[in-house]
DRENPA-3360 file (N, C-alpha, C; in nm, 2 decimals, always signed):
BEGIN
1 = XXXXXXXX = -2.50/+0.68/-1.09/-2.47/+0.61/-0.97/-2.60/+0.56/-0.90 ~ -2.57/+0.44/-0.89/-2.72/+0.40/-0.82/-2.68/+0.37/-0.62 ~ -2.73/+0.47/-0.59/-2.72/+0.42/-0.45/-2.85/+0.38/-0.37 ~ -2.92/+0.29/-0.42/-3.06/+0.29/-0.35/-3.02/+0.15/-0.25 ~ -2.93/+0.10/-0.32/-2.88/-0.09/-0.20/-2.82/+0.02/-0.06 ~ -2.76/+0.15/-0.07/-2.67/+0.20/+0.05/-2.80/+0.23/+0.20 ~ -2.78/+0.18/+0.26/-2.86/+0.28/+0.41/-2.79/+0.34/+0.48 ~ -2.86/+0.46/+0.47/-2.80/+0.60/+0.54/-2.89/+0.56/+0.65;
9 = XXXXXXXX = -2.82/+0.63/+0.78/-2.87/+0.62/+0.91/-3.00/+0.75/+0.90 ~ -3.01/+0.75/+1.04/-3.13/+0.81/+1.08/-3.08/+1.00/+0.99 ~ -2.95/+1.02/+1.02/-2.91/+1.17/+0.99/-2.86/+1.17/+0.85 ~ -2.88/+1.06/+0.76/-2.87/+1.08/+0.64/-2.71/+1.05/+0.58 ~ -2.58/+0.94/+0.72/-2.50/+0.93/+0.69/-2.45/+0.81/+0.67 ~ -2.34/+0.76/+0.65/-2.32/+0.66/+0.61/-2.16/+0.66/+0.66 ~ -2.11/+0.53/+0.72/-1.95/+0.53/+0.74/-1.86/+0.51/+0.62 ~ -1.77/+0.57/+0.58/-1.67/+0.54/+0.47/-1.51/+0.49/+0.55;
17 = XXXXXXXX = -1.49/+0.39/+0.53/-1.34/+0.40/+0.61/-1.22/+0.39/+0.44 ~ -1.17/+0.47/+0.50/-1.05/+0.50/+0.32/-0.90/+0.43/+0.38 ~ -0.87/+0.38/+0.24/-0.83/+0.24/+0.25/-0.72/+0.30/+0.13 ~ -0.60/+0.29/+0.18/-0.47/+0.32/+0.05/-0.47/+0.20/-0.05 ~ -0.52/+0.26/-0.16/-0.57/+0.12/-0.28/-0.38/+0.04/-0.29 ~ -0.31/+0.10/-0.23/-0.21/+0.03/-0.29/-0.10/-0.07/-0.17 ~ -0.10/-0.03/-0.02/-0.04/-0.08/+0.04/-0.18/-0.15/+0.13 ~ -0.27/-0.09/+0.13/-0.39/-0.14/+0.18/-0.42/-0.08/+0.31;
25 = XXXXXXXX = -0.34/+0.01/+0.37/-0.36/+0.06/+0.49/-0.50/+0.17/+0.54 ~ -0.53/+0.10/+0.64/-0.64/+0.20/+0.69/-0.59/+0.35/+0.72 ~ -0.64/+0.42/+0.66/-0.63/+0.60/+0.62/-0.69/+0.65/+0.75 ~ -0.81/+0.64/+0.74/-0.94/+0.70/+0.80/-1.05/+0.66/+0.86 ~ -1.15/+0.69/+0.87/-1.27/+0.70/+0.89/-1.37/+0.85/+0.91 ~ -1.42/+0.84/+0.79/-1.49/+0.96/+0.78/-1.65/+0.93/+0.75 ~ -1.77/+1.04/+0.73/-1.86/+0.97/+0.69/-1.92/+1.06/+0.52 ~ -1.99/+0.99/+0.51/-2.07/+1.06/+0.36/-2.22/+1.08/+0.39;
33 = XXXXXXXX = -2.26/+1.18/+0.34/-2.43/+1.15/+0.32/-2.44/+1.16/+0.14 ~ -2.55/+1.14/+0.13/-2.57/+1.12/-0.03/-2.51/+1.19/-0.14 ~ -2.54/+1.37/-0.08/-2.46/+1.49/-0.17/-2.31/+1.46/-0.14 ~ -2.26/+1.41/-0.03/-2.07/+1.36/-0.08/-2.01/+1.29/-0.15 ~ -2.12/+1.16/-0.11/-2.11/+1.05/-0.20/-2.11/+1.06/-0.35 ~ -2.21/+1.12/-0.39/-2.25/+1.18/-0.53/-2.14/+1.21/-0.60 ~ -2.11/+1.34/-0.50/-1.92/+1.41/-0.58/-1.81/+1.37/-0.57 ~ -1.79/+1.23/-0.51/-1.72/+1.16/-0.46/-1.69/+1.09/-0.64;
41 = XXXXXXXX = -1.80/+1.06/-0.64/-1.84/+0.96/-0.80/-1.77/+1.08/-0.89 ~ -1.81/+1.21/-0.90/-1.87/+1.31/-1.02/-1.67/+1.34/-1.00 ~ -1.61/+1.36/-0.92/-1.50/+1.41/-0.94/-1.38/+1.33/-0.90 ~ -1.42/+1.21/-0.89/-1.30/+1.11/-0.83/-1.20/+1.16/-0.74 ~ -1.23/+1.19/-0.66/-1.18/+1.26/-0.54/-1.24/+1.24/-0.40 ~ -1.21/+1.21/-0.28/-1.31/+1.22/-0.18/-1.37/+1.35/-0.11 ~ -1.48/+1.33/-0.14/-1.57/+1.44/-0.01/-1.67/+1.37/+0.08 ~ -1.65/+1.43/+0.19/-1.75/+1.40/+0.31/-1.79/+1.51/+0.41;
49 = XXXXXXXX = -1.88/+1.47/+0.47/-2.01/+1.56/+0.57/-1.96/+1.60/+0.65 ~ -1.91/+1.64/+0.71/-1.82/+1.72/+0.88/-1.97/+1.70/+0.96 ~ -1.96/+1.61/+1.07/-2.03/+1.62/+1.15/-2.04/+1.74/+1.25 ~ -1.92/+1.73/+1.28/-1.92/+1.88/+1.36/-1.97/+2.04/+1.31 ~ -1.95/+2.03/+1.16/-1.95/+2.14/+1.15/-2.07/+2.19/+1.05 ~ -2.12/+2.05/+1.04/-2.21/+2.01/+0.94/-2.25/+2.06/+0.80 ~ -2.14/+2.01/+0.74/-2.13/+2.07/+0.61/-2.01/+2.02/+0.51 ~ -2.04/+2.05/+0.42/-1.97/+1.91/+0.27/-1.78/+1.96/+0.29;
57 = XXXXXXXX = -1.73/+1.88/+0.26/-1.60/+1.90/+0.27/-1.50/+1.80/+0.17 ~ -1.40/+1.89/+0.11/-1.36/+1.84/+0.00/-1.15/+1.82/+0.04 ~ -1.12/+1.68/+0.08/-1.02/+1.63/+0.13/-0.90/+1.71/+0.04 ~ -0.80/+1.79/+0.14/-0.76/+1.80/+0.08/-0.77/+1.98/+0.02 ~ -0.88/+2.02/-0.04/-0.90/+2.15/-0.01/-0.83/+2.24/-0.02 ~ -0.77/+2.27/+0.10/-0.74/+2.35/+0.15/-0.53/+2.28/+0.19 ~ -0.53/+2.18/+0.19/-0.41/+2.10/+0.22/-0.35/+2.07/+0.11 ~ -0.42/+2.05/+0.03/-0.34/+1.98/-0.09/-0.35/+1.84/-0.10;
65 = XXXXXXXX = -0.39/+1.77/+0.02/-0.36/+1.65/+0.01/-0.48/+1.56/+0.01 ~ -0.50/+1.57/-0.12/-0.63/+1.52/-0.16/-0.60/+1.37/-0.18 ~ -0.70/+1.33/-0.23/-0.71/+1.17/-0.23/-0.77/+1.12/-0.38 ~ -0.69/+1.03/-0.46/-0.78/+0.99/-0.59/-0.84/+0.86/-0.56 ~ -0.95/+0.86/-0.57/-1.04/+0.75/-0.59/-1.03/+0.64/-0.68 ~ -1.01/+0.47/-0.61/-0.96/+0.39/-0.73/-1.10/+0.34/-0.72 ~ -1.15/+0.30/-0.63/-1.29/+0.22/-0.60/-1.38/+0.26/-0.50 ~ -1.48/+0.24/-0.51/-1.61/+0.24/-0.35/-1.65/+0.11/-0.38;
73 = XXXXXXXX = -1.66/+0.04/-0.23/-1.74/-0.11/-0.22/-1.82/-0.06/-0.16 ~ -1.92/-0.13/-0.09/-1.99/-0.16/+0.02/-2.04/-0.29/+0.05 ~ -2.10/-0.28/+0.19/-2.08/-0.45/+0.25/-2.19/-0.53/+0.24 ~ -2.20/-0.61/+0.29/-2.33/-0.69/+0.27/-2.42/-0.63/+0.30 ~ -2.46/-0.53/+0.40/-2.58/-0.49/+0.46/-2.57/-0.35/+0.42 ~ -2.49/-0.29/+0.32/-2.50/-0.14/+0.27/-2.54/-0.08/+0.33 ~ -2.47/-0.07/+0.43/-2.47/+0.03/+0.57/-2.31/+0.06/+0.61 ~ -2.17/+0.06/+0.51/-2.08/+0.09/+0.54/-2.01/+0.08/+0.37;
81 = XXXXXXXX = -1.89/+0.15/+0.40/-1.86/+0.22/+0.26/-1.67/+0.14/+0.24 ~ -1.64/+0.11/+0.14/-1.47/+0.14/+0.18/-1.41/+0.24/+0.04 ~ -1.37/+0.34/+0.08/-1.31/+0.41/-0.03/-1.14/+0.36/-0.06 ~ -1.12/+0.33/-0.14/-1.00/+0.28/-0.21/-0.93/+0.41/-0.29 ~ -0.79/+0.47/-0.24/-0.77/+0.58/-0.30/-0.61/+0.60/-0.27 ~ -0.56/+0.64/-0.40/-0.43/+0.68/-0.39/-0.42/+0.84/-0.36 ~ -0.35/+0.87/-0.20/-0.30/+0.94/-0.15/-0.23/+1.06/-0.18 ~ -0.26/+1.16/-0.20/-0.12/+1.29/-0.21/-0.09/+1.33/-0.08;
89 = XXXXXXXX = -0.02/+1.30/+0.00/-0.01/+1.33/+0.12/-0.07/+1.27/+0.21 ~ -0.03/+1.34/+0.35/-0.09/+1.23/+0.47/-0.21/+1.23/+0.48 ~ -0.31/+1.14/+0.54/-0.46/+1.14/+0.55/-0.50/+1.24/+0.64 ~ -0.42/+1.23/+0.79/-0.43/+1.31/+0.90/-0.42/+1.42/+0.90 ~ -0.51/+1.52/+0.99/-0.47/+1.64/+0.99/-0.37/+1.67/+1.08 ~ -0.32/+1.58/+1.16/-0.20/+1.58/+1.24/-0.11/+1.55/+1.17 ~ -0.10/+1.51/+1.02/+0.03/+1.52/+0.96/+0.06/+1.37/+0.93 ~ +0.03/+1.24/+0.97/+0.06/+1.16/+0.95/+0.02/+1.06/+0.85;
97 = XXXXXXXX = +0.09/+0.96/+0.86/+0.03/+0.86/+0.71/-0.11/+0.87/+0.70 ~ -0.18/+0.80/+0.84/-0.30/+0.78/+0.85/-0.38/+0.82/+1.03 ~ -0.48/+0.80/+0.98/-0.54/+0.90/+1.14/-0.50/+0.77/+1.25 ~ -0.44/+0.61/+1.20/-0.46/+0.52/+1.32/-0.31/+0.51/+1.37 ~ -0.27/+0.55/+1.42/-0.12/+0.58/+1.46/-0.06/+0.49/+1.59 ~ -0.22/+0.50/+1.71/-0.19/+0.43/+1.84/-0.22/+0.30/+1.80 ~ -0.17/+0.21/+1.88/-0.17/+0.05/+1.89/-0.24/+0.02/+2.02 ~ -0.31/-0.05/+2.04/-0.36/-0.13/+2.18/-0.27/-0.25/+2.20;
105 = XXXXXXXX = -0.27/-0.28/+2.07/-0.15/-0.43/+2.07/-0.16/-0.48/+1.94 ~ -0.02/-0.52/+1.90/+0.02/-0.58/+1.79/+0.16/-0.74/+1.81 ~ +0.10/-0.80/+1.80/+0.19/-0.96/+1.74/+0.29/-0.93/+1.66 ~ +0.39/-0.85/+1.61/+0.45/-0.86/+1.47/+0.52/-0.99/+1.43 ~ +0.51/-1.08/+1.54/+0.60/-1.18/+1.44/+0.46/-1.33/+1.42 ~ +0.33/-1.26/+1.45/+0.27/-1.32/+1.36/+0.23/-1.28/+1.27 ~ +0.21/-1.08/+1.25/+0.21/-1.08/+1.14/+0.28/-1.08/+1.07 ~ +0.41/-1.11/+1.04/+0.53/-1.15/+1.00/+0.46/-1.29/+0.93;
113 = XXXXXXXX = +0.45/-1.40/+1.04/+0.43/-1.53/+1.00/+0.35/-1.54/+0.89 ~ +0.23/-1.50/+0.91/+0.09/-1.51/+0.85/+0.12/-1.40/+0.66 ~ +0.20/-1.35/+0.68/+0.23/-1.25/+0.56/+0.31/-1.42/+0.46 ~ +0.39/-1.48/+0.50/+0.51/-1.57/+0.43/+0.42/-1.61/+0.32 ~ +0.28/-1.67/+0.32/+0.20/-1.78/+0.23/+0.16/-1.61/+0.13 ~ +0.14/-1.53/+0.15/+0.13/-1.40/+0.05/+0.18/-1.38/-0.04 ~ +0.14/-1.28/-0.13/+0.22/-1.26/-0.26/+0.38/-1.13/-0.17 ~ +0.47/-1.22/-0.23/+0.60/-1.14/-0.18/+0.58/-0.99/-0.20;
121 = XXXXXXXX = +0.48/-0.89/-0.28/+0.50/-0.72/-0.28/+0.42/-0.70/-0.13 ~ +0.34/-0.77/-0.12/+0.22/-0.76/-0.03/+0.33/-0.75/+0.15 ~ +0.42/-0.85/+0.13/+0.51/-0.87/+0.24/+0.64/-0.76/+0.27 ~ +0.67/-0.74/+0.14/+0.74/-0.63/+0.14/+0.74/-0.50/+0.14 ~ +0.59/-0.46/+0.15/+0.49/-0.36/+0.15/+0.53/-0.33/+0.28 ~ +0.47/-0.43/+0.39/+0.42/-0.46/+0.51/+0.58/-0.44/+0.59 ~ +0.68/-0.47/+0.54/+0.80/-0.44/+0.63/+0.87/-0.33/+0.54 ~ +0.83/-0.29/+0.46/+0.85/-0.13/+0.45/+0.76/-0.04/+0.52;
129 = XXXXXXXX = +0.69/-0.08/+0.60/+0.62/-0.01/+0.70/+0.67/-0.03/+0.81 ~ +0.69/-0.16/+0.87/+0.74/-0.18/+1.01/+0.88/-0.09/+0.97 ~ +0.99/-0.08/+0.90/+1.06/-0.02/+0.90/+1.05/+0.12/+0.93 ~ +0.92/+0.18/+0.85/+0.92/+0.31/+0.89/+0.88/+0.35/+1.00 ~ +0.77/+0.28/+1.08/+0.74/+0.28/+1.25/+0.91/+0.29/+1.33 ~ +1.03/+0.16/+1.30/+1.09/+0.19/+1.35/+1.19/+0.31/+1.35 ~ +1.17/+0.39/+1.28/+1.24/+0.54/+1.22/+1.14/+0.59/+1.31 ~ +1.07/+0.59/+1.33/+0.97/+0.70/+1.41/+0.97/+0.70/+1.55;
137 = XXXXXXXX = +0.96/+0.57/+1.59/+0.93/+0.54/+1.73/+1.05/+0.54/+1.79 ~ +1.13/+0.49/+1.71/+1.33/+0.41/+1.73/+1.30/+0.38/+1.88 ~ +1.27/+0.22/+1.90/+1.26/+0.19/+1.96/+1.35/+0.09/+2.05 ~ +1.38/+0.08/+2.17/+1.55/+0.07/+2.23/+1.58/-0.06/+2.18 ~ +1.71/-0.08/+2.14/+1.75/-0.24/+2.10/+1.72/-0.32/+2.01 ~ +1.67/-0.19/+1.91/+1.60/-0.27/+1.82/+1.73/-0.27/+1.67 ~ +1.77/-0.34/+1.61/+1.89/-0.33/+1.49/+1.84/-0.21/+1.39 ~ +1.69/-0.20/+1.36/+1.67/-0.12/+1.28/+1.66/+0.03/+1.35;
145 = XXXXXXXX = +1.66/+0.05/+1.44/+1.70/+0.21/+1.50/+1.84/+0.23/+1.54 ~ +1.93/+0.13/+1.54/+2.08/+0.19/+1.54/+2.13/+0.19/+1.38 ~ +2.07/+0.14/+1.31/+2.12/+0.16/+1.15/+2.06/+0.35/+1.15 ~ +1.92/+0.37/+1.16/+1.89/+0.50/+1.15/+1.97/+0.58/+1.25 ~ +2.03/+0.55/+1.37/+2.08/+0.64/+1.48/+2.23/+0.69/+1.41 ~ +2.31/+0.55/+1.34/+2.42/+0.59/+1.32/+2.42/+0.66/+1.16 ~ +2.29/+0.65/+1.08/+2.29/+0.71/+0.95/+2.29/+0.66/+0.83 ~ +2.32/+0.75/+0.69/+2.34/+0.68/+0.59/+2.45/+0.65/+0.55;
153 = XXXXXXXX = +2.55/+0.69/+0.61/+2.72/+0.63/+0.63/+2.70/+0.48/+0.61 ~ +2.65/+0.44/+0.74/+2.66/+0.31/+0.80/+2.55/+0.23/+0.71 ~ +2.44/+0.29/+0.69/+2.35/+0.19/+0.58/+2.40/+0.13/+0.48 ~ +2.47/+0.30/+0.40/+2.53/+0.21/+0.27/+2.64/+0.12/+0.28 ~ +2.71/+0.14/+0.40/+2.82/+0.00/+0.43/+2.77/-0.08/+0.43 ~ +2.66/-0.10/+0.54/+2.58/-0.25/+0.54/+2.56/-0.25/+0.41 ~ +2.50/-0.23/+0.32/+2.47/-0.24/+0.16/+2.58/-0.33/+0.08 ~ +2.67/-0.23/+0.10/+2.80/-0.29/+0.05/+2.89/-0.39/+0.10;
161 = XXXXXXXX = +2.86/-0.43/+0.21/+2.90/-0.55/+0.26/+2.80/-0.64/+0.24 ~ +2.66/-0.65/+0.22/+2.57/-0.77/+0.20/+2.60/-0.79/+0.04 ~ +2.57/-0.69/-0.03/+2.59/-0.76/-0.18/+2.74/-0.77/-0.19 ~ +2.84/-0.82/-0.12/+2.97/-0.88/-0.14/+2.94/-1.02/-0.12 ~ +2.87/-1.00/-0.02/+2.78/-1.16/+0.05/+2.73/-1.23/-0.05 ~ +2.64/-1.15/-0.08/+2.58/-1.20/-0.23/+2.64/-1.28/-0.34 ~ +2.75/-1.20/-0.36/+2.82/-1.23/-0.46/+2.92/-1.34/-0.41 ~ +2.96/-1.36/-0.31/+3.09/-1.49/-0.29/+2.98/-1.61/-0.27;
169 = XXXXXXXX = +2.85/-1.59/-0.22/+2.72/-1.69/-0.23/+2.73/-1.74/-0.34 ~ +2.70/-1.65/-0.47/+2.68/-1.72/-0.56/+2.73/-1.76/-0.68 ~ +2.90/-1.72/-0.62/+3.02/-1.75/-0.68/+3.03/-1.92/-0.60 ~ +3.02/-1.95/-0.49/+3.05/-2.08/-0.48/+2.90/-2.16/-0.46 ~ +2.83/-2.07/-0.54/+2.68/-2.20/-0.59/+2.63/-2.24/-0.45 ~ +2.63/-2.17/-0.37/+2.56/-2.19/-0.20/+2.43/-2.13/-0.21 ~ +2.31/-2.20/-0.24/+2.16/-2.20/-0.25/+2.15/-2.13/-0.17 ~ +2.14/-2.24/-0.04/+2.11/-2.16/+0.08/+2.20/-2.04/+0.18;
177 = XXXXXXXX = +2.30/-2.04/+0.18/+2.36/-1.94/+0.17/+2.31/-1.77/+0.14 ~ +2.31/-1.81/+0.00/+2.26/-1.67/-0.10/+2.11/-1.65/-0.07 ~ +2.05/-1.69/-0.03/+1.90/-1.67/-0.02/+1.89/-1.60/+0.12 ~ +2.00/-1.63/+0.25/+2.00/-1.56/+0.35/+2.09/-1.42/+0.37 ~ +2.18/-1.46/+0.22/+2.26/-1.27/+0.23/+2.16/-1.20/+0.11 ~ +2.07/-1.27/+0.01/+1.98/-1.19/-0.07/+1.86/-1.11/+0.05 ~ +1.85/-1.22/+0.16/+1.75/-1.12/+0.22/+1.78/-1.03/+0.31 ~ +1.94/-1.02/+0.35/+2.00/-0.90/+0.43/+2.00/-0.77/+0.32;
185 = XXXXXXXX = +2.05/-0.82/+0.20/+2.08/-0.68/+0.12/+1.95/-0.59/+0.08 ~ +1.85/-0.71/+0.01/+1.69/-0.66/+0.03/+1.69/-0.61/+0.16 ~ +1.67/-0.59/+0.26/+1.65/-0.51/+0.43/+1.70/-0.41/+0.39 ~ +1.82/-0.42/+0.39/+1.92/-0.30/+0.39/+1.88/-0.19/+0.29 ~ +1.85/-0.24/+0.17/+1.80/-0.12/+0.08/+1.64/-0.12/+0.14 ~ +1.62/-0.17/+0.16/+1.49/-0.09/+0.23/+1.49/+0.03/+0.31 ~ +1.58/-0.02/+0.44/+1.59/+0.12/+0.52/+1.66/+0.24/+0.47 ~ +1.79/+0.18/+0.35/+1.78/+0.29/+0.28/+1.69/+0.36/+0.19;
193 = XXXXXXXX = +1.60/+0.29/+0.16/+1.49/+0.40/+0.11/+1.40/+0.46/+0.19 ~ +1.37/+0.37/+0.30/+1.30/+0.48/+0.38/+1.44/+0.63/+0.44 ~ +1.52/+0.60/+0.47/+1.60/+0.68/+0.50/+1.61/+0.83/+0.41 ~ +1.61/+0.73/+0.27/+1.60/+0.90/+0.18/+1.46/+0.93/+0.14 ~ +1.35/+0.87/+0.24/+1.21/+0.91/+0.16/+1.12/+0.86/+0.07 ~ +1.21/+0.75/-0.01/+1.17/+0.72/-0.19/+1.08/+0.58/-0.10 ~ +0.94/+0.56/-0.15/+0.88/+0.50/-0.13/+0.88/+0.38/-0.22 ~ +0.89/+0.24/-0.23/+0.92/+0.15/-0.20/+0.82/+0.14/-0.37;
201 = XXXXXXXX = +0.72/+0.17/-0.38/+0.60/+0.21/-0.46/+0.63/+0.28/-0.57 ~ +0.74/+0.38/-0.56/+0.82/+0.48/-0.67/+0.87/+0.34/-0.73 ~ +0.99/+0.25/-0.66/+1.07/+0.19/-0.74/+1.01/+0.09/-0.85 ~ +0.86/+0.03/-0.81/+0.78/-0.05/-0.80/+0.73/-0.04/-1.00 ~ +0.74/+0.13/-0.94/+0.67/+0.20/-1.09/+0.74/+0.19/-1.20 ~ +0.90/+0.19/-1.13/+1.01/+0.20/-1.25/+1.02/+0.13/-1.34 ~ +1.02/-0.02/-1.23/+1.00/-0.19/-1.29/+0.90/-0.18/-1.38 ~ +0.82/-0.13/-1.37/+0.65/-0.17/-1.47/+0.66/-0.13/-1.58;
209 = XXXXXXXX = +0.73/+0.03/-1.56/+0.74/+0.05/-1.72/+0.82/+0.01/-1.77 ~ +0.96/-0.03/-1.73/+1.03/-0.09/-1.84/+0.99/-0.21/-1.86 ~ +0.93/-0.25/-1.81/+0.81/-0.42/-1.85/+0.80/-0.36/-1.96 ~ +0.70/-0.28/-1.97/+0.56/-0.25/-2.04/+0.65/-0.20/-2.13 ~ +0.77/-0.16/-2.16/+0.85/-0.05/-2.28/+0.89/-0.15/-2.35 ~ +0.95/-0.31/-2.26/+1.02/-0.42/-2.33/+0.94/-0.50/-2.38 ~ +0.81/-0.56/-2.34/+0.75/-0.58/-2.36/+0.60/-0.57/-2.50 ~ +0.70/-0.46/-2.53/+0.61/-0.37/-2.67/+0.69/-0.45/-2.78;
% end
C-alpha cells in the first residue's frame, strides 16, 4: 500500500467517510491514522483511531456488524478518504442504517426529479429508501404510512388489485395505461418488501444469478 500521496493532519489522522458500495449512502464518518488504514488494506474490513479514547478499533468487534471493504479513494488533495463497503448491520451505534439520520432539509421531489435521467436501480434504490423513512417516521397523510398503519392484509390487496390493472392494460394493448398500473404494482411490492424486511438488494441478487446460470 502506498500511502505517501495521503496527508495526515497534525495528530497523524485522516477523515474517512464510509460510503455503502451498493446503495451509495453516507454510513459514517470516522477517522484513520496510518496503523488503521494499513489493517484496513491487510484485512478488508474497516478499522479506525477512537479519538476519544485514543486507540485502534476494529468496526464491528464487539457488534458483529462489521463492514467489508469494496474500495478506498481519496481526493484531490489526499487529505480525505471514502471507504466503500458492504455492511453487516447498521453503521450506528444507536442501531441505525447510518449515523446521518437528522435532516436540516430535503426537496424530495427534486430528488425525485433529478433521479428520472439515472440508471432505473439507482432510482429504485432511492425510493426503497424514501419508503423506509416513511415506515419509520409514518408521517401524517402520507399514502405510504396508511398502507403500513393498516398492514400486510391491505398491501397484498393493493398488490392484487394493481397486477389485475396490469393485466386488463395489456390485454387491451393500452401503452400508456400499463406503464402507469406497472408503476403502482412496482410501489406496492416495494413496500411489501420493506414491510417483510427483504431488502430490495436480496431480490437484485436472485436476478443475477439466474443470468449468470442461463447465461452459461
Amino acid at each position: 500500500m502506498n500511502d505517501s500521496l495521503l496527508k495526515f493532519d497534525e495528530k497523524g489522522l485522516i477523515p474517512a467517510v464510509v460510503q455503502d458500495a451498493r446503495t451509495k449512502e453516507v454510513l459514517t464518518l470516522a477517522y484513520m491514522n496510518e496503523e488503521s488504514l494499513k489493517r484496513s488494506v491487510e484485512t478488508g474490513e474497516t478499522w479506525f483511531f477512537s479519538r476519544s479514547r485514543k486507540e485502534l478499533w476494529h468496526k464491528g468487534a464487539t457488534s458483529g456488524h462489521t463492514q467489508k471493504i469494496t474500495s478506498i479513494k481519496y481526493d484531490c488533495d489526499g487529505d480525505a478518504l471514502v471507504v466503500e463497503v458492504l455492511p453487516n448491520g447498521p453503521a450506528c451505534h444507536n442501531g441505525t442504517e447510518s449515523c446521518f439520520t437528522e435532516k436540516l432539509f430535503t426537496n424530495e421531489n427534486l430528488v425525485l426529479e433529478q433521479t428520472t435521467d439515472e440508471k432505473s436501480t439507482d432510482f429504485l434504490l432511492l425510493l426503497e429508501k424514501l419508503i423506509k423513512e416513511r415506515e419509520e417516521t409514518k408521517p401524517e397523510g402520507s399514502y405510504t404510512t396508511y398502507l403500513f398503519e393498516k398492514g400486510v392484509d391491505k398491501i397484498l390487496k393493493k398488490i392484487g388489485e394493481e397486477a389485475s390493472e396490469v393485466i386488463i392494460a395489456a390485454k387491451n394493448r393500452d401503452r400508456d395505461e400499463l406503464k402507469w398500473e406497472a408503476a403502482d404494482l412496482i410501489f406496492h411490492l416495494l413496500v411489501l418488501l420493506q414491510e417483510q424486511k427483504l431488502p430490495l438488494a436480496d431480490v437484485m441478487k436472485v436476478l443475477k444469478k439466474r443470468h449468470a446460470e442461463r447465461s452459461k
